[in-house]
C-alpha positions, 0 to 999 in steps of 0.5 A: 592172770592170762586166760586160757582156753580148755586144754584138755585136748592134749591128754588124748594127744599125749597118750598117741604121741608122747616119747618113750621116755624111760622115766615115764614108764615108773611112779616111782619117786626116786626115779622121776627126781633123778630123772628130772635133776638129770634133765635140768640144763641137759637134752634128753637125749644125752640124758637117758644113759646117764639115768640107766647108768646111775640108777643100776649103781644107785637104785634107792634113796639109801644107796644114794645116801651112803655113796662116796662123793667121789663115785658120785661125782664120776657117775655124774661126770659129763652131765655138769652143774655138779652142784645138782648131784651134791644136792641129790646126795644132801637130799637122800641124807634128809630123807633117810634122816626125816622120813625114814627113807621114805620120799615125802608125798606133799608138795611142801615137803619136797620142795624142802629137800636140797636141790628142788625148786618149784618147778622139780616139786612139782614135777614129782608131786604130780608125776609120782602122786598125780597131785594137782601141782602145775610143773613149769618149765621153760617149754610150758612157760612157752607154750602158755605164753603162746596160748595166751598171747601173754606179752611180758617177759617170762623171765621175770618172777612175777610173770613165771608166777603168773602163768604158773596159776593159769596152769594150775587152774586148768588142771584136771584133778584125775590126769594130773601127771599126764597133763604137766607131761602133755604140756611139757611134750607139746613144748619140747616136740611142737611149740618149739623155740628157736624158729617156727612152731609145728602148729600143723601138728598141735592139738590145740592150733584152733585155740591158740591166740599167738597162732591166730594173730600171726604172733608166734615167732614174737612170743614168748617175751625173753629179755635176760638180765646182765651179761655173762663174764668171759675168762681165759684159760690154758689147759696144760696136760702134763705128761711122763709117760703113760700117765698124766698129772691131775689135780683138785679143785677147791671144796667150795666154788665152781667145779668145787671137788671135781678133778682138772689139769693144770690150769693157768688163768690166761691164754699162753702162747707155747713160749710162754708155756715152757717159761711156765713149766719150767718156773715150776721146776720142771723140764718140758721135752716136747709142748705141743698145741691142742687148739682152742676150746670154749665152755659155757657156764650159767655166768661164765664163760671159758675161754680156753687154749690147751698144750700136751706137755711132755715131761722129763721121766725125773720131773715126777719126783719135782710135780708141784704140791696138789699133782698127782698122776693117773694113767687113762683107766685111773683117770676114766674108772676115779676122777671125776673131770668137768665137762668143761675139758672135754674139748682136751678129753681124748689127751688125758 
């Protein structure tokens, strides 16, 4: 296990110089789990209204509970990783059902619920009950990896194990919450990835090992495993009229639930377009490109041409099995798109 040095210094400069952060103005459980989901893959930044638009139509675990998916998932569109809002849902059920609706005070029992992994069971043991429970995220992993000149790779379990003892050895036992914070902060706004750290600014500067052997663009060690699988998409936003033609997506799998345009699993040319269309029975008056686009997933990345297609008024009695059309206020107050789209939002 690496050795740290005393980091108790940074709870007297988190108290001077942490953000004002919505979640951090409550001891509620509720509120940080959401927060912390939320978080998970997404800057804060994007974050916060999110959070205050969620919380103001789902503000308790009971309202969670018993919401539609469908409302669940347009209060979540554009954040993705939809799969974090099914669990959050999966989640409100079993605590309504196994603790009364009350949010469970262990950390065992958090971590039971959908969705939570160590790092989230953590967070919210601490945050919201100041249990000594380290909560390590990238930006902690990074900032003990530093401190201690920590030289293998973090993206392994057996390393994330490793720092995640040495963090909770350091805990002080009545400042819980604000030390996972203040190790959280410090990574997120001072030792910082992607280039130089702001060592002038860091409380612990005079401690650092990565610091003082020069060491701290090479750290921390991150050597990812495999490569992500590229595939082709053409967007198609078929429309007749004021309205556009929209479909679901399977239950289960990528996206599972969420609504798209018609999507064909290659790139197309507008020739081949209008060879597609019309071996759908339809009859294409106008296709206009709409450029090119890319999405990123955990595994997969998209990498999508789109076309606006405009349709014959007669073809609404001929739209393919699954297509229904919605106008722009349907498609913005019902159903829920993946962010992947978002490059061909303003077409919809």
């Amino acid at each position: 296990m690496p050795h740290l040095p005393d980091l108790t210094p940074l709870l007297s400069w988190y108290a001077a110089h942490k953000r004002d952060l919505p979640w951090r103005a409550t001891k509620d459980p509720y509120r940080i789990w959401i927060s912390e989901i939320m978080l998970q893959q997404t800057r804060v930044e994007a974050v916060i209204p999110y959070y205050h638009r969620f919380l103001a139509a789902l503000p308790d675990i009971g309202s969670l509970a018993r919401v539609e998916e469908t409302e669940l998932l347009k209060l979540w569109e554009g954040l993705g990783y939809y799969s974090r809002a099914r669990n959050l849902q999966r989640a409100a059920r079993q605590i309504m059902a196994e603790h009364g609706g009350t949010f469970p005070r262990s950390y065992e029992e958090i971590r039971a619920l959908p969705g939570i992994g160590d790092y989230t069971a953590g967070a919210i043991a601490a945050f919201a009950f100041g249990l000594p429970c380290p909560a390590v995220d990238g930006n902690v992993l990074r900032v003990i990896s530093r401190l201690s000149c920590y030289e293998k790779n973090i993206l392994d379990s057996s390393s994330k194990k490793e720092l995640t003892e040495a963090v909770r050895s350091t805990i002080p036992r009545d400042a819980a919450g604000d030390f996972g914070q203040s190790l959280i902060e410090l990574g997120a706004t001072v030792c910082v990835p992607n280039g130089a750290p702001h060592c002038d600014r860091c409380p612990l500067a005079n401690v650092c090992a990565a610091r003082r052997e020069g060491r701290t663009r090479e750290l921390p060690v991150r050597i990812k495993r495999g490569s992500r699988r590229k595939e082709e998409r053409t967007v198609l936003i078929l429309r007749i009229g004021d309205r556009v033609a929209l479909r679901q997506r399977p239950r289960s799998g990528l996206l599972a639930g969420l609504f798209e345009p018609l999507t064909l699993p290659r790139l197309l040319d507008a020739n081949e377009v209008g060879e597609e269309i019309s071996a759908l029975g339809l009859t294409p008056l106008h296709i206009t490109p709409l450029g090119e686009a890319k999405h990123i997933f955990t595994h997969i990345e998209w990498q999508m041409t789109g076309y606006e297609v405009i349709l014959d008024d007669a073809c609404e009695r001929r739209l393919p099995e699954g297509l229904l059309l919605a106008e722009r206020d349907e498609i913005d107050r019902l159903f829920p798109l993946p962010s992947a789209y978002r490059a061909y939002r303003a077409f919809m």
